[in-house]
C-alpha positions, 0 to 999 in steps of 0.5 A, a space after each residue: 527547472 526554474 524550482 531548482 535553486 542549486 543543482 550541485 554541491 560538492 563535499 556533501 557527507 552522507 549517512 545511510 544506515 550508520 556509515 558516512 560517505 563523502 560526494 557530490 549531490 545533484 538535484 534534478 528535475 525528477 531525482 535526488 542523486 549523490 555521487 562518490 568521486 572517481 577513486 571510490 570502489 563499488 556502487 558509486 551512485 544513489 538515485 532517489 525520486 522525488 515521490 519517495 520522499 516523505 518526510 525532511 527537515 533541515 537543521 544546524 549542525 550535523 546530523 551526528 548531534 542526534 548521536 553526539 554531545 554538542 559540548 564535546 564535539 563542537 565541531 558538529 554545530 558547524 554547517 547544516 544538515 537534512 534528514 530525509 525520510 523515504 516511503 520505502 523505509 530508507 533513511 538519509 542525511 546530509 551534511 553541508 559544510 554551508 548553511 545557505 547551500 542546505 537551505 537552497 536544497 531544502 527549498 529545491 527539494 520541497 518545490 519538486 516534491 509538493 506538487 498540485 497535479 497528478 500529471 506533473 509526476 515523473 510517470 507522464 515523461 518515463 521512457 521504457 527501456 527496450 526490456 520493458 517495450 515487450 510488455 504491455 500490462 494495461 491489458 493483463 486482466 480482462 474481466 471476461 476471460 479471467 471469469 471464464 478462467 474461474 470457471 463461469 459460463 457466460 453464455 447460458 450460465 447463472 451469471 452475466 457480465 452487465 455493461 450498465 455502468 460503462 459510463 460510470 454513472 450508476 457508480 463513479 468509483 466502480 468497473 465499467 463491467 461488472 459481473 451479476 446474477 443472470 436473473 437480475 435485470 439492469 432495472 433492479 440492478 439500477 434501483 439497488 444501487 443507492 442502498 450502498 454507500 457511494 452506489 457500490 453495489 453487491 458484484 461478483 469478485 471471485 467464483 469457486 468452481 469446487 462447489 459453485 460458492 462465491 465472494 460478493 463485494 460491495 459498499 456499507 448498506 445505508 441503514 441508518 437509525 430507522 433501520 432503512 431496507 431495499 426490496 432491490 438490495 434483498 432481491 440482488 443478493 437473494 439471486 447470488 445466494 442462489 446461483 449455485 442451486 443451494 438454497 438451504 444453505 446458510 450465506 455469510 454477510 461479511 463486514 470487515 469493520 468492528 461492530 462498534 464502528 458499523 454502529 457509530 455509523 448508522 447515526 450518519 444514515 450508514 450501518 450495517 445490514 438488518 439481518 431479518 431481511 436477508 433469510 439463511 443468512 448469518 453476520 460476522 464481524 472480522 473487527 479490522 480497525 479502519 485507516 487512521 489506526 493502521 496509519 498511526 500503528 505504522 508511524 510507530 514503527 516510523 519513530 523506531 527506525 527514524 535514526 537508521 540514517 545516522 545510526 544502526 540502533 533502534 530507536 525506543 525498541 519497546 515500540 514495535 509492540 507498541 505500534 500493534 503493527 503484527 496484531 493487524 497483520 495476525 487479525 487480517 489473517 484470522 480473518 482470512 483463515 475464517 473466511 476460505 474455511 467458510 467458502 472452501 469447507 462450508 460452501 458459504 456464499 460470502 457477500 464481504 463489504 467494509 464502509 465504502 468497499 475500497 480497503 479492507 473489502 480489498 484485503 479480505 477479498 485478495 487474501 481469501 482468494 489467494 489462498 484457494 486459487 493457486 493461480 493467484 499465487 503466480 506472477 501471471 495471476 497476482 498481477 490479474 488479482 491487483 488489478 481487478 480487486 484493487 484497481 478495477 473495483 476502485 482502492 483510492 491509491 492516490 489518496 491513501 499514497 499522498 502522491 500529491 505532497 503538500 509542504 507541511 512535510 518539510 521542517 525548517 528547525 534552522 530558525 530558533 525564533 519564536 515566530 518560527 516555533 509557533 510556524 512550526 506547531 501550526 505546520 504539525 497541526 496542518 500536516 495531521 489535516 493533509 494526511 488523514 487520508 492517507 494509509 498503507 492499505 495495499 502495503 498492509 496486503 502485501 505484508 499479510 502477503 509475506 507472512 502467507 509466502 514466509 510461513 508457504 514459500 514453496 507454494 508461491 511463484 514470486 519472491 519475497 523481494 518482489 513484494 518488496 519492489 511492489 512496495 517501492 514502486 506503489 510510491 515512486 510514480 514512475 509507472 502509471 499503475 498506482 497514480 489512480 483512484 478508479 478506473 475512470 480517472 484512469 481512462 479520463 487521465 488516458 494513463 494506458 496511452 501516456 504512461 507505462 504499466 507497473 508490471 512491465 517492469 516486473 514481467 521482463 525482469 521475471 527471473 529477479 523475482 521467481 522463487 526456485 523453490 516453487 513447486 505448481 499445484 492445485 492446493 488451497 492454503 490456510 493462514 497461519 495466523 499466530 505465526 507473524 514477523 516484522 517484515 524486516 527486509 522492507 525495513 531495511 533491518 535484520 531479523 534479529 533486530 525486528 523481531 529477536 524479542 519475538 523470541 524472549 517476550 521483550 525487545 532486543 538488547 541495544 547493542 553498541 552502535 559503531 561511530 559512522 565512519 568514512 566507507 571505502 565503496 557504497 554497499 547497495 546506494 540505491 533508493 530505488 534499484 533500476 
């Protein structure tokens, strides 16, 4: 509490998606809340958690004078204003009737969003309500059942799940179990390790009962310029192409990069592999870009919907072409379409890996499984699927989230002095240092997600507002399930015990999140990788807008945008619905 400067300020004016509100905002330690008076109809709250904030900045004036001419409505320059840009593609603004109150906020704001420390996050003092104390979903996925579901016998059969890495020493970023072949003994399997990028070896993900072919995960090999090799890394991936008794067939090396950048790599002792060394084996490029694309590519889309707060009208439309954003999405399908023909028509082993085997490994590998095993498209199973390839196999969700926020994120344009101004262009520069890790990787799954479900929605037991959800609470630190970069933070945090699992949340909430119109059975699913949308619902717009130059081959006409004006109730104020 002592970073709070201001805990209430009446008579503050909202906009959200065009339309104002006057209340009351309230700052507390966990939550941003604005309040309509007793007389108002409907919803009469917004709650906003503090880890959804990406982006404020505070001005003189109104926030109307993005909108209006100053010289014509001068009534505007009076007072300030934030701005306050949410990860989940909410859009705010606030109009203070005093410029010390709005800076007090400001300032509260920043203190509870920049935090140094995982453990200070709302997760660690979230008390489940009695619906969500019947679940528990830390304990949803075990890895040996859920191979036995696949269809492995781990008794007598050709794979084996080794406990070698159970302290997390033969690889930090890896499950404490993994799954390999019965013939490889720990020995090699101990050896060929650091052949790959941060020792993340070649380990079972997924097995195809229908022809016994599998998908293999792993890290870059590291090659480098003198086109090193590993007896033991060959020997590793020799037995997996063995292991259904098809040895004449050709086995497929993913990797998910472009070739160029595989390339560039060697010169950093990294690469990728030399094909000689791996016999009945071919190469594909799937030529996904890596994370500082994706992230620029979705900043575009920032930019276009960075005036939903004040107004209903796109901004500078021509940039969603612009951002590439459907280009990845359709390449990521391509990708996958590519990849369940291989294993399903073809019975290719796949051994998939991008540089070090914790981003695009996930999506290609989710997405092909999601598509040839239909109990991935289950509530039940995509909840086993994102934690065994996103959390158990080591996706950096607190790295590539920015859950710790650093203030360079907070804009103060309230001081015009020329000090300030060169503050603010080293506070640009250092923003571009702070968030050069981050990226909406799992985000771009789950949109690749929508796609599949939008283009097959009987083929899927979740809807599409659970996706929407997923996106919400990837970023609301009020679970524990995305706080983590590796199973072993996760245990060395003790985040089963301190903090609640995401999918409670879903799980007793089932029916908000079913689809009626599902329909069980046991069918693979091809992408259909020429059919894509912007998600439009996740960014808060209608189809027509996102997407209506979808149809023409240009974007949308702007349409005329309605001055915000005072609303007799809240249409659905809420950041983040309970």
């Amino acid at each position: 509490m002592e970073y709070i400067k201001i805990t209430k300020v009446d008579d503050v004016l909202l906009f959200r998606r065009g339309v104002s509100h006057k209340g009351t905002l309230h700052l507390t330690t966990h939550h941003l809340i604005f309040t309509l008076p007793p007389s108002a109809s409907g919803m009469r709250e917004l709650w906003c958690c503090y880890p959804m904030i990406e982006k404020v900045e505070l001005n003189r004036g109104s926030s109307q004078l993005y909108l209006l001419d100053a010289e014509t409505h001068p009534s505007l320059c009076r007072g300030a204003s934030l701005r306050v840009r949410c990860r989940d593609f909410t859009y705010l603004a606030f109009d203070f009737a005093d410029l010390s109150q709005c800076q007090d906020v400001f300032e509260s704001i920043m203190k509870l969003t920049c935090i140094d420390d995982i453990d200070k996050v709302y997760a660690f003092i979230y008390t489940p309500i009695k619906i969500e104390v019947a679940f528990d979903g830390w304990n949803d996925y075990q890895v040996r059942s859920e191979f036995q579901r696949q269809g492995l016998d781990m008794v007598a059969g050709p794979w084996r799940l080794s406990s070698l890495n159970s302290d997390y020493r033969l690889c930090r970023s890896y499950p404490s179990h993994t799954v390999v072949p019965r013939s490889i003994s720990d020995t090699i399997l101990a050896h060929s390790v650091s052949f790959r990028s941060k020792n993340r070896f070649p380990a079972l993900t997924y097995y195809y009962r229908k022809n016994g072919a599998c998908i293999v995960r792993s890290a870059q090999p590291l090659t480098g310029i003198k086109q090193n090799r590993s007896l033991q890394d060959e020997k590793l991936l020799t037995e997996i192409f063995a292991t259904n008794g098809h040895q004449t067939t050709t086995n497929l090396i993913v990797d998910a990069r472009p070739m160029t950048n595989a390339m560039a790599q060697a010169a950093l002792g990294a690469g990728t592999e030399v094909m000689e060394n791996y016999p009945n084996c071919k190469k594909v490029f799937l030529n996904i870009e890596n994370i500082h694309v994706m992230r620029e590519s979705l900043n575009k889309i920032k930019e276009v919907l960075k005036n939903s707060d004040v107004s209903t009208q796109l901004y500078s439309p021509e940039l969603l072409i612009k951002s590439g954003w459907l280009d990845h999405i359709s390449n990521l399908l391509k990708a996958t379409d590519l990849l369940v023909k291989s294993i399903h028509l073809n019975g290719m082993h796949l051994m998939l890996h991008c540089s070090d085997g914790w981003d695009r490994t996930s999506q290609v590998a989710s997405l092909v499984q999601l598509c040839l095993d239909p109990y991935f498209r289950t509530m039940d199973g995509f909840v086993v699927l994102v934690e065994k390839d996103w959390c158990s196999f080591g996706h950096r969700f607190n790295e590539r989230c920015g859950h710790l926020q650093r203030e360079t994120k907070f804009y103060n344009y309230a001081q015009n002095t020329n000090f300030q101004k060169i503050k603010q262009l080293n506070q640009h520069f250092k923003h571009h240092q702070n968030t050069k890790l981050e990226s909406p990787v799992f985000q771009q799954f789950l949109d690749c997600v929508y796609q599949l479900l939008r283009q097959h929605p009987e083929k899927f037991e979740f809807n599409e507002r659970f996706l929407r959800r997923l996106v919400y609470h990837l970023y609301s630190c009020q679970y524990g399930t995305f706080l983590y970069d590796c199973e072993r933070e996760k245990k060395e945090l003790q985040l089963e015990s301190r903090t609640q699992s995401v999918w409670n949340y879903f799980k007793s909430r089932k029916r908000e999140f079913s689809n009626p119109g599902y329909h069980e059975e046991q069918e693979i699913m091809y992408p259909n990788y020429n059919n894509v949308r912007f998600w439009h619902q996740l960014f808060g717009k209608s189809d027509e807008e996102m997407n209506g130059f979808l149809n023409v081959g240009r974007p949308p006409k702007e349409k005329e945008v309605p001055t915000a004006q005072q609303a007799e109730g809240l249409e659905k104020m809420e950041v983040g619905e309970s």
